[in-house]
N, C-alpha and C positions, 0 to 999 in steps of 0.2 A: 317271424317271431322276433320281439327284440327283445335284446339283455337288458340287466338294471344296470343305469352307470356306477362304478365305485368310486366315492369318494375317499379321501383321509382326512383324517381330522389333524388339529395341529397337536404338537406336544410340547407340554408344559418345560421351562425353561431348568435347568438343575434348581437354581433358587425357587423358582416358584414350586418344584419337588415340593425340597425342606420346608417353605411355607406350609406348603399342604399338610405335612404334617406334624408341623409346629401345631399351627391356628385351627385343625380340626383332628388330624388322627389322634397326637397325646390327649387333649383336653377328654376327648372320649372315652380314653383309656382310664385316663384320672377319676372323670367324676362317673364312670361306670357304666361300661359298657351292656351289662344286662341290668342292673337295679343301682338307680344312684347309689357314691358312694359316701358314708357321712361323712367320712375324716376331711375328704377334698373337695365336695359338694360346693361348702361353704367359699371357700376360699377361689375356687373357680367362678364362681356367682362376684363375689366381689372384685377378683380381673377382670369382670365382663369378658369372659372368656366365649361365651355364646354369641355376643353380638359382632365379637371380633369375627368369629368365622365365619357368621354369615357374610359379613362385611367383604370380607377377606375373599367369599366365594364369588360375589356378585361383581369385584373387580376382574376377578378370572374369566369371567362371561364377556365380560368390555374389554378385556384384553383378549382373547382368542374366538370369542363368540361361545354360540351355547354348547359345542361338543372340545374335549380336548381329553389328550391322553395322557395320564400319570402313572404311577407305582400308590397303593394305598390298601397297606402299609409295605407288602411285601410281592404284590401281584401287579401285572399288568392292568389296568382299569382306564374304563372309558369313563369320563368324569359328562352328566347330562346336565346340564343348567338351566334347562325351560321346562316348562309344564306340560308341552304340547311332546318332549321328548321321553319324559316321565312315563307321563298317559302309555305310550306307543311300547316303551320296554314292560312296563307293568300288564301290560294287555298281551302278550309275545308269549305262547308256550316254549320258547326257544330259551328260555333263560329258567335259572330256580334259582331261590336265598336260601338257599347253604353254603356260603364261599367258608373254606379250612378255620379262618378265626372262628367263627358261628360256632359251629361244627364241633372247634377245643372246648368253647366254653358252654355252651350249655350241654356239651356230651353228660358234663358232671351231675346230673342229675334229670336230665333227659335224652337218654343216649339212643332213647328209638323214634324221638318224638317227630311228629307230622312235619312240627317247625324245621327239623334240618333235614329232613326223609327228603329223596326224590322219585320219578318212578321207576316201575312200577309200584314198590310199596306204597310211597304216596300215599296213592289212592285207597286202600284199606284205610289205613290209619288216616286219613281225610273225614272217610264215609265215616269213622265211629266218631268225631271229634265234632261231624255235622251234625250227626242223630243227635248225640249226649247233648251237644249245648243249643239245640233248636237252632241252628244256621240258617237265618232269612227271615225268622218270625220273631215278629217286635213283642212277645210276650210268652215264654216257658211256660210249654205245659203245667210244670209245678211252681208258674208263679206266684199261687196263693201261699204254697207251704213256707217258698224262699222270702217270699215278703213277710210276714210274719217268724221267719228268724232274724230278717233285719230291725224289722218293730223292739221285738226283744231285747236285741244286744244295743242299738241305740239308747234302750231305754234304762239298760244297766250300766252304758258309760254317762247317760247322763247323770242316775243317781247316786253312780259314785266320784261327781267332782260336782263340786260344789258354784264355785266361780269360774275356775278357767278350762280350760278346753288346750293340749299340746299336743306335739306330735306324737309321742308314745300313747295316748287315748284313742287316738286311732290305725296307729297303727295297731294294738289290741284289738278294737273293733273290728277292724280288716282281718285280721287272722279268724277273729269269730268266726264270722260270717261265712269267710272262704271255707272252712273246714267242715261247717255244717251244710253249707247249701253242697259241698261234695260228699261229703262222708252220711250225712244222716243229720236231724235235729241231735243235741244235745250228743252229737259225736266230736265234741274241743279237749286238746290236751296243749299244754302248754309245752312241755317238752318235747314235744313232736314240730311244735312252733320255732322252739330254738334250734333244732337239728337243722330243722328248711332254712332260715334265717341263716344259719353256718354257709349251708351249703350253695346258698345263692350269691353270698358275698365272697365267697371263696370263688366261684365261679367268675366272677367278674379279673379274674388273673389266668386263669385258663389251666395253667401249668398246677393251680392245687387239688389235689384231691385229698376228699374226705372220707373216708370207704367205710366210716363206723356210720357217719350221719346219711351215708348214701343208702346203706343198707337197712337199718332201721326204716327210712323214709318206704325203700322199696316193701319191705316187709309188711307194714301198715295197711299197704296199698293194697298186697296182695291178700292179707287176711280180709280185708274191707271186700275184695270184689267175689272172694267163695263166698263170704257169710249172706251176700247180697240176695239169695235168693231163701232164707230163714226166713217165715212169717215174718211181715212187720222189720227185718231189720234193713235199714239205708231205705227205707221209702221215701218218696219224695225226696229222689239224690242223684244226682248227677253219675254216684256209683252204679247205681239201682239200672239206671238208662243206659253206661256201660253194660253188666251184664247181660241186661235184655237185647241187645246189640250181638253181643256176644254170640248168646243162644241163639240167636235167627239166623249166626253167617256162620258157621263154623269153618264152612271153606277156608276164610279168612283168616288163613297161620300165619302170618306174620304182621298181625295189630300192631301185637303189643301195649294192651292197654293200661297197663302202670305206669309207662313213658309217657302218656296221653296225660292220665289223672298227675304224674308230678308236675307236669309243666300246668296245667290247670292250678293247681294249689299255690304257682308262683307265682303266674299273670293275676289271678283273681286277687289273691291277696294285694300286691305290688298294685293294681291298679285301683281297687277302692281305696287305699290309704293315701296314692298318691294324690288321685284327681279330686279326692272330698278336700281334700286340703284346698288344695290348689283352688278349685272353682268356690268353696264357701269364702276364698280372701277374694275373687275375681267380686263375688257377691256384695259383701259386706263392703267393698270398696269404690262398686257403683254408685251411680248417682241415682238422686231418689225416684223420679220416674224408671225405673229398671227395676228396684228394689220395691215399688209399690206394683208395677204390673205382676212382678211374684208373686207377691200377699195377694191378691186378685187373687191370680190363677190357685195357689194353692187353697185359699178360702171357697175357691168355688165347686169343690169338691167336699159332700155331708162327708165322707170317708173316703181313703188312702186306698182304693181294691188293685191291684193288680191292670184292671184295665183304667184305671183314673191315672195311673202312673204312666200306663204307657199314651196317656192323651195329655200328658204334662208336657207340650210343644214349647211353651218358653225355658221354664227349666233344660230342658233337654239341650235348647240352644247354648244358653248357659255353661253348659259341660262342653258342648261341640268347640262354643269359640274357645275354653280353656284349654281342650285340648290341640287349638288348630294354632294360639298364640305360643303355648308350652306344651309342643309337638312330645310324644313320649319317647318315640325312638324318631329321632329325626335323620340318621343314617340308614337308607335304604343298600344293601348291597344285593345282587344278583350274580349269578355265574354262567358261562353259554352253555348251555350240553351241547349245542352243535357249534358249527358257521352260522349266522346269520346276520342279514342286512338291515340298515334303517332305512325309512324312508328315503332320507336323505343323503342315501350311497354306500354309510359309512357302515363300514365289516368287518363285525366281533366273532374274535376266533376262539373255537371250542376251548375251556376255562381259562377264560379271558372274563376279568371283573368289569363291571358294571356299576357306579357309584349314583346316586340318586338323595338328594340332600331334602331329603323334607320339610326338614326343618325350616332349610331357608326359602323355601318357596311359600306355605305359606306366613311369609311376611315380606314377600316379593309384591312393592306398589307394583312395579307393570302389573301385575297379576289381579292384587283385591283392593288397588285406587288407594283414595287415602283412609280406608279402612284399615290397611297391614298391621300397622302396630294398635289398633284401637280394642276394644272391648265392646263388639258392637252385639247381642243377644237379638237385637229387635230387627236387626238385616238376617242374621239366619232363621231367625223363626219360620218363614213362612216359603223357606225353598231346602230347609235342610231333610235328609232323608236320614234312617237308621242307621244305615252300613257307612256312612260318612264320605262317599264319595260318588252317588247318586243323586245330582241335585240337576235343578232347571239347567236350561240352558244359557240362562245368564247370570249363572253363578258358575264362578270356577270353582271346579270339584276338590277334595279333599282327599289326604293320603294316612290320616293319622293311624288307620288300619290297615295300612297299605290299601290292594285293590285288585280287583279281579280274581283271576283262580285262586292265587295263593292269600289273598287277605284274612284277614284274622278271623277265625271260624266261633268265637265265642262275643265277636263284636257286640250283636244284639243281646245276649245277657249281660254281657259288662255297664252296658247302655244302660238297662233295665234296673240294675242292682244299682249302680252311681244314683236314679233318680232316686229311687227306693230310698236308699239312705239318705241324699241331701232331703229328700219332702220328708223323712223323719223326723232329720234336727231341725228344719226350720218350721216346721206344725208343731215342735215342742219346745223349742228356745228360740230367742232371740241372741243372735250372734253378734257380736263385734270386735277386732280385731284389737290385739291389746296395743300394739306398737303402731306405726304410721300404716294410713292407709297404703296399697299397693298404687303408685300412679297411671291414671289412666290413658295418658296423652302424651307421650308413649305409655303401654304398657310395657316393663323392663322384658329385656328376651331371656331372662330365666329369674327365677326368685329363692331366696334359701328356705325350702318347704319344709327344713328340718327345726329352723329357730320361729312358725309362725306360731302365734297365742292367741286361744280368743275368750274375750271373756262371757261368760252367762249373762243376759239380762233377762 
């Protein structure tokens, strides 16, 4: 029998430390670690603070190769710099993402959630988080009900502005949407808006807590999930699929499905406001063949159904390269529950971190050639998969949902809603950016999503 050899990896030099986290831990902090943050957003975007750290990471690869050990911010961490080392930790039940920072800050308002749980409960709160949000299938059950609240609220931001289109219209939009396609049609408050909105920003500091906006939030949640089995009330709702979850497992005492539904209310929200932004300026800033195959593909459809949406393959690409160029969470962290090895020798001891930069991989040329910084739709169209990191094998895969066990369990509805809503506004306006196009060659590695404008035509 033989043993695996152990290797060690090198360790980062004191200054290269404080590099580390000069050029990536602060900026993280600043512009927000769970939901950008507006006041420093801006001002981070304008130091090219993003491009610095990739930069700044891809030197640390050429100077120690792809493994090396740091502190980040307060823990021992194995920092990976390749794709092929990514793959192999992301693929490892020896590891889970909850390392303590995690853990502070989304405690505040999801202190049971799936996102920082490990097991055994996990897996409860897993299996309701699969049911409720259809995990694996490119189309919801209730994606006639949920598309037809996005028809709606599209149709109401657009007929209340007239010419321009900013970031507060949709972020409106995104709160619609989210609260309805959870809670029920025509279940929006706005003051339940602002309390989430407190408590997600407050979260991005770890140390505040908000126990008035926490508890309203939870209160909401739990009226919404008794009332769910009333005739008629939260049909067609992500609640409604909660409870019936519910009632089949009872075994299952430690869900906790209100820590489920408030992290749901944050991501859903936070990501259709982010990414419509984001991918309608990717859009409007392409070049005309890219912007004519859309009109195509969206003309080629007599009506918008639930399944037309989910066979909107260039669109869809659309969203994928915005999200694979302006990564959402581009810090992957991991933590060991046990010992274990890499391929390559090297031996992570029971919680001992694990760093994984997303972000800079995809826009690592070794990795996607001289596509990395481009906005290319018409190269993933026709090898991209749902869960975004299932593709040919001559595409390198993607992380922006992370991957494998633990990747993001509402992926394929987030997917679904992002088209839903982009094939709204663009089957009913015509868009154009009020200020300069975004450049395509490079595409910049972050953009101020909170200053974009676009006008009506």
């Amino acid at each position: 029998m033989t043993s695996k050899v152990t290797c060690t990896a090198p360790t980062l030099t004191l200054v290269d430390r404080l590099r580390l986290q000069r050029y990536v831990a602060l900026p993280g902090i600043l512009g927000g670690t769970v939901t950008p943050n507006r006041r420093f957003w801006p001002y981070l975007v304008h130091r090219q603070s993003t491009a610095t750290a990739t930069s700044f990471l891809r030197s640390l690869r050429k100077k120690y190769g792809p493994r090396a050990w740091s502190w980040f911010p307060f823990r021992s961490t194995l920092l990976v710099l390749d794709g092929a080392g990514i793959e192999e930790v992301l693929n490892s039940c020896k590891n889970f993402a909850d390392p303590f920072v995690k853990k502070l800050q989304l405690s505040t308002f999801t202190p049971h959630g799936a996102i920082i749980s490990r097991p055994p409960v996990w897996k409860e709160r897993r299996n309701l988080n699969d049911d409720a949000l259809a995990f694996g299938r490119r189309t919801h059950p209730d994606g006639g009900p949920f598309l037809e609240i996005v028809r709606e609220e599209v149709a109401r931001m657009l007929d209340g502005r007239r010419e321009v289109l900013a970031w507060d219209d949709f972020r409106t939009l995104a709160a619609r949407i989210s609260q309805q396609v959870i809670f029920g049609r025509g279940e929006y408050r706005d003051d339940f808006t602002l309390r989430l909105a407190r408590l997600v920003s407050a979260s991005n500091w770890g140390f505040i807590r908000r126990s008035r906006d926490c508890s309203a939030l939870f209160a909401r949640i739990d009226e919404q999930l008794k009332r769910s089995g009333q005739a008629g009330h939260g049909a067609y709702s992500l609640v409604q699929h909660s409870a019936s979850w519910l009632a089949g497992h009872r075994d299952a005492t430690e869900v906790e499905a209100s820590s489920q539904i408030a992290f749901w209310l944050f991501v859903m929200k936070d990501a259709i406001e982010l990414h419509t932004v984001r991918t309608l300026a990717l859009i409007a800033s392409a070049p005309a063949p890219v912007q004519r195959r859309l009109s195509q593909e969206l003309e080629s459809w007599a009506s918008l159904t639930p399944d037309a949406i989910t066979e909107l393959k260039f669109l869809e690409a659309c969203v994928t390269e915005s999200l694979r160029l302006w990564t959402p969470i581009p810090i992957l962290l991991r933590v060991a529950l046990t010992c274990f090895q890499l391929k390559d020798g090297i031996c992570i001891e029971e919680g001992q971190q694990v760093l994984l930069h997303a972000g800079s991989y995809h826009r690592d040329p070794e990795v996607f050639g001289a596509a990395a910084d481009k906005f290319l739709p018409e190269q993933r169209v026709a090898t991209h998969r749902p869960n975004c990191h299932s593709v040919t094998n001559s595409t390198p895969p993607l992380y922006v949902f992370s991957s494998h066990q633990q990747s993001c369990a509402g992926q394929f509805l987030i997917i679904f809603l992002l088209k839903a809503t982009l094939a709204e506004l663009l089957v009913r306006t015509n868009v154009k950016l009020l200020d300069d196009p975004v450049n395509m060659d490079p595409v910049p590695a972050a953009i101020n999503h909170f200053a974009i404008r676009f006008w009506r035509r």
